[in-house]
N, C-alpha and C positions, 0 to 999 in steps of 0.2 A: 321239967321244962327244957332242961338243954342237958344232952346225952353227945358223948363223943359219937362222930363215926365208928362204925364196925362193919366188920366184911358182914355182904348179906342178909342186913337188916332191912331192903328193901321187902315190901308187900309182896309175900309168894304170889307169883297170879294172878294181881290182883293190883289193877295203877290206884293210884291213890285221888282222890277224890280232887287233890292239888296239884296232878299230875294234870287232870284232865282240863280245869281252870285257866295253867297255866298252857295249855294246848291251842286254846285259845286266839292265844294270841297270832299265835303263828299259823293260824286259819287268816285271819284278818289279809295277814302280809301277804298270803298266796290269793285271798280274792281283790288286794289291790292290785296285785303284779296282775291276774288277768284280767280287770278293768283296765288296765291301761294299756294292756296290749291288745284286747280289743279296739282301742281308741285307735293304736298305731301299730298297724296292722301291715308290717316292712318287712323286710329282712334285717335291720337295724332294733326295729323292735324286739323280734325274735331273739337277735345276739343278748338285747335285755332282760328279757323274760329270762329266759337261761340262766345268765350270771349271777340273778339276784335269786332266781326260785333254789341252785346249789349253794349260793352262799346262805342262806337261811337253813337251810338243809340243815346242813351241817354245825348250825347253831342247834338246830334241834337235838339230833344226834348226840353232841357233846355233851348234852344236858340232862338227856336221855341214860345217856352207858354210866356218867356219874352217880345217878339214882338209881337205876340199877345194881349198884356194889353199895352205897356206901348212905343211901335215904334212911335219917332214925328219925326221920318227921318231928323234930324237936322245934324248940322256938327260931334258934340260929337258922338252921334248914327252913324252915318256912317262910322267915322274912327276907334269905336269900332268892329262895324261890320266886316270890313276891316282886323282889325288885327286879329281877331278870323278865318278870313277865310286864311290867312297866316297859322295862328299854323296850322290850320288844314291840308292845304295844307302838311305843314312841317311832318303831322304822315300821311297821305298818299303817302311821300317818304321813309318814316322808316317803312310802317304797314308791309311787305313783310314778315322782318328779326323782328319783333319788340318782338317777343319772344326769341330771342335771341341775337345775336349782335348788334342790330340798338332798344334794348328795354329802351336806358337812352334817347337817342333824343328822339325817340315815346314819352315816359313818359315826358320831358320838354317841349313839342309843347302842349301835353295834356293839363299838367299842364300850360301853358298860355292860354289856351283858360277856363280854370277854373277859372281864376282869372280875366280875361276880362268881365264875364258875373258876378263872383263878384262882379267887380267895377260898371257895369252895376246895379244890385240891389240895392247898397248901394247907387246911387243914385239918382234911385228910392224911396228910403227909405227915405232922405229926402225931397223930392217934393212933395211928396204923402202920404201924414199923416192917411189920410183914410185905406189906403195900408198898411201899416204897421205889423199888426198883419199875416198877409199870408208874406207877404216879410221877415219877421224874419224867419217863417221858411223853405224859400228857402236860406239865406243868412246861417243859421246854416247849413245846408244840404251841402250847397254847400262848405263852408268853412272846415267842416270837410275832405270831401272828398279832396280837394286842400292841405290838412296838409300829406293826406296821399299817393297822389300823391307825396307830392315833399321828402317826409320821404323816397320814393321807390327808386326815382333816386341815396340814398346812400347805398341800401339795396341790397347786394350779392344775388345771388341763386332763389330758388323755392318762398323764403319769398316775394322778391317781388313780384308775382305775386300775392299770395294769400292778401297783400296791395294793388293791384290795383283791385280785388276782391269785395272787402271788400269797396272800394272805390265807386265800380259801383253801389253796392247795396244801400249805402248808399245815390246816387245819382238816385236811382230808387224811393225811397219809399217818397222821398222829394216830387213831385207831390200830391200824392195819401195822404201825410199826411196834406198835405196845403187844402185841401178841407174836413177835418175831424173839423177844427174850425168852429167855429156859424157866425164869424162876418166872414168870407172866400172871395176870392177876386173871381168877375164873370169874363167869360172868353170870348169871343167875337165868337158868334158861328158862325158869318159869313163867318172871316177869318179865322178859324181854321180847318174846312174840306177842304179847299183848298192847306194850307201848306200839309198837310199829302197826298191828293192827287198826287199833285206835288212828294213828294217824293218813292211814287207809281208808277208812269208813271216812274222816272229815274231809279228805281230799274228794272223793265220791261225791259229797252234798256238793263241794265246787260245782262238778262236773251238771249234777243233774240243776244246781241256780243258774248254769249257763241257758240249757232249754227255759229256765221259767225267765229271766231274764230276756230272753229273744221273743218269746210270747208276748214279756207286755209292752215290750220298745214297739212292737209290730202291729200294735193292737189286735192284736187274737185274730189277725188275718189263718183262716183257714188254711191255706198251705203250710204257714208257719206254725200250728196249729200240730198239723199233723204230722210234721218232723221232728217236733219237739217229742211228738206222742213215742218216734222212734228210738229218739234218741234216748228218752229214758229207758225202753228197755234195752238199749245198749248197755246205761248206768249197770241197769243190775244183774247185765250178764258179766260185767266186771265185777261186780257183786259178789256172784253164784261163784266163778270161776276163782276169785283170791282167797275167800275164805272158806267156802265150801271143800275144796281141791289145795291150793297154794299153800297158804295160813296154817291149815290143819294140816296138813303133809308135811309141812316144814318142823312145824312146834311139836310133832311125834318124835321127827330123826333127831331136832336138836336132847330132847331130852331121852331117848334111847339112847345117844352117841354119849351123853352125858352119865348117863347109870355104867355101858358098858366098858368106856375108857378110863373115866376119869376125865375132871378139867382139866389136869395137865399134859394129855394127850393133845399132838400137835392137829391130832386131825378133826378133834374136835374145833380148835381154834382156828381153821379154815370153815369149817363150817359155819362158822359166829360170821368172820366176817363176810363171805359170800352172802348169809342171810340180811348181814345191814346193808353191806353196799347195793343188795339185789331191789333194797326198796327205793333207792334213788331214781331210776329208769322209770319204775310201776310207777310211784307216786307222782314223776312228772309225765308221765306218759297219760292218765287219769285228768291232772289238768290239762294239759293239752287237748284233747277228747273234748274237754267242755269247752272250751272257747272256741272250737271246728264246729260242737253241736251249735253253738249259739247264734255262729256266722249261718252256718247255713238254713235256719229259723227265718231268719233277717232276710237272706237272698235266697228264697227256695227255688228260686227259676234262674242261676245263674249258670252260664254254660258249662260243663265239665269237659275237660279237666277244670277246677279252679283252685286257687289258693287253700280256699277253705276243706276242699277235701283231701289235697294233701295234708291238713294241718290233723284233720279227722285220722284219715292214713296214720301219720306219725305216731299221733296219740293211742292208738291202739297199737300199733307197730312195738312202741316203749316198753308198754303196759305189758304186751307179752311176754318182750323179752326181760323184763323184770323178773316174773313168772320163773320163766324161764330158768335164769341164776339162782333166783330164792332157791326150787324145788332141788335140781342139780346143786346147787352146790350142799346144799344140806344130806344130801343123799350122796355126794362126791362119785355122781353116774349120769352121763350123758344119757344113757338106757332111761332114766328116769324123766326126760324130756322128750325124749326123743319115740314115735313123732307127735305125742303130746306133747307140749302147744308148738314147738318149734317148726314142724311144717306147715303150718299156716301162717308165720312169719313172712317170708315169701309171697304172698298172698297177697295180702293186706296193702303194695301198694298196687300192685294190678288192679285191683278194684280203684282207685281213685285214677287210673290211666286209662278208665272206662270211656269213649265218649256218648256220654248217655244223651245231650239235648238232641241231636239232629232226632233219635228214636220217638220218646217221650217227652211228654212234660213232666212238670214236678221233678227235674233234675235230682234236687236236694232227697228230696221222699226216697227216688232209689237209692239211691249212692247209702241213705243210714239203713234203710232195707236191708242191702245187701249185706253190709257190716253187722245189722244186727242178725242174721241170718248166720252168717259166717260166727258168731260168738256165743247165741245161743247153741249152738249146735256142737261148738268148743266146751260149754258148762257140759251139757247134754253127756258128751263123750270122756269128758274128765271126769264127769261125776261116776259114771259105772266105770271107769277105769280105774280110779280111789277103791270103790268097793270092793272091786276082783283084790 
């Protein structure tokens, strides 16, 4: 029932069943954050949606690359697991208001899942002697951050924020710096494309409950009806195109890079990181996508340009260049993007700088038309470009 940590005892290929549960939660957090920036619907909002969809992020992340090395699915590990997906649950009850009144609970659920994946480290850090030198510098990383988390929950005003800021960053560069030492700890490429898959497909259901969401706010007005109808093949030409092409293109070079070098080749460990950070972009660029589909559900006849279809814009814009890093940096070749998917980047917001009402009606219907046209048509050419 309880096994120390050891390198690589995560599930080859394979998330664990508790991986997925505890995934959960952190679906929750990302469809409050677009609830509520559908409600507020600013530039103010935006800067919200933002700060809190990376700082979750990156609680994910953390939790993620930990299990990754070092999951013996023992009793300890589990009920750690367990509570971390509590806290989390717990800022996915506060993320709504958590810039405002509900920002000290947000901040103490945070902060316990900070200090859970601490305790988690440290002991790792003794089990695992080999480990060490990378685990100091997630345990400082993360410790910092945890100091300034819990410094915020007494801290009035704008300050706080700029401490949970300050926090996230801190807990950004903690990955990317662990792979900067010589003796650096490898990371299991088998399990690793699958977690971030996983939280690709969950972010996707976001996007396509935005269309069903707009459908029933709207009551099944036919216009809205039919946009939604676009939108979703929008979903799953982001679909076709991450895992069909992206996904699998990525989890080939990491673990060919991984046979022919060695873990402790540096250029293997550009590759790791390119592929994490490359899902930061995708996976918000995919939410974004859904709260543009949902708006423009809502106002199918609103004049273009509108808010909503730069928000559609962006969300695809992300998404690709997600893509983009994922493929490139795992392949460490521009040639490999290039001009798959990267010249259609460019694109992408010309289409929302269309002025479509004076032409047509049904505003909304073209503008996802034309997007889903432009993405099919991306799967379409990625996919017989994979195969060559």
């Amino acid at each position: 029932m309880i096994r120390p940590p050891r390198l690589h005892l995560g599930r080859s290929g394979t998330a664990s069943r508790l991986e997925l549960f505890f995934d959960l939660a952190y679906v929750l957090v990302i469809m409050q954050l677009a609830i509520a920036f559908v409600d507020d619907l600013s530039w103010a909002g935006f800067v919200q949606l933002t700060g809190l969809f990376v700082t979750i992020w990156f609680s994910w992340v953390a939790f993620t690359l930990y299990a990754n090395r070092f999951d013996t699915d023992d009793l300890i590990f589990r009920l750690a697991k367990l509570l971390a997906t509590g806290a989390i649950a717990g800022c996915a009850a506060s993320a709504a208001d958590a810039v405002g009144s509900k920002a000290v609970p947000f901040a103490l659920c945070y902060l316990a899942s900070r200090l859970i994946i601490f305790a988690l480290y440290l002991r790792a850090w003794r089990h695992v002697p080999d480990a060490r030198p990378t685990i100091n510098v997630y345990l400082v990383m993360i410790g910092v951050s945890s100091v300034l988390w819990a410094v915020s929950v007494f801290t009035p005003g704008d300050l706080r924020y700029l401490l949970w800021g300050t926090a996230v960053a801190v807990d950004a560069i903690g990955p990317a710096l662990a792979t900067l030492r010589r003796d650096k700890l490898p990371l299991h490429v088998e399990h690793l494309p699958e977690r971030f898959a996983l939280l690709v497909i969950l972010v996707l259901g976001e996007a396509v409950g935005g269309g069903v969401r707009g459908v029933h706010e709207s009551g099944w007005a036919p216009a809205g009806v039919a946009v939604a109808a676009i939108g979703f093949v929008l979903a799953a030409a982001m679909w076709w195109i991450y895992f069909d092409i992206g996904a699998r293109g990525s989890a080939d070079e990491l673990e060919e890079a991984e046979e022919e070098s060695g873990p402790e080749e540096e250029a293997v460990d550009e590759r790791h990181d390119l592929f994490v950070y490359g899902h930061l972009p995708t996976t918000f660029g995919v939410v974004l996508a859904g709260v543009g589909i949902e708006e423009l559900v809502l106002h199918p006849d609103e004049p273009l340009p509108s808010a909503y279809g730069w928000l559609l814009s962006l969300g695809i814009g992300l998404f690709l260049t997600g893509v983009a890093m994922i493929l490139g940096g795992t392949q460490r070749s521009w040639r490999a993007v290039w001009p798959w998917p990267l010249a259609a980047v460019p694109l992408v917001p010309v289409l929302a700088m269309l002025p479509i009402s004076p032409l047509l009606p049904g505003t909304a219907l073209v503008l996802t038309g034309l997007y889903a046209v432009l993405l099919v048509a991306l799967a379409v050419v990625g996919t017989v470009r994979s195969r060559r």
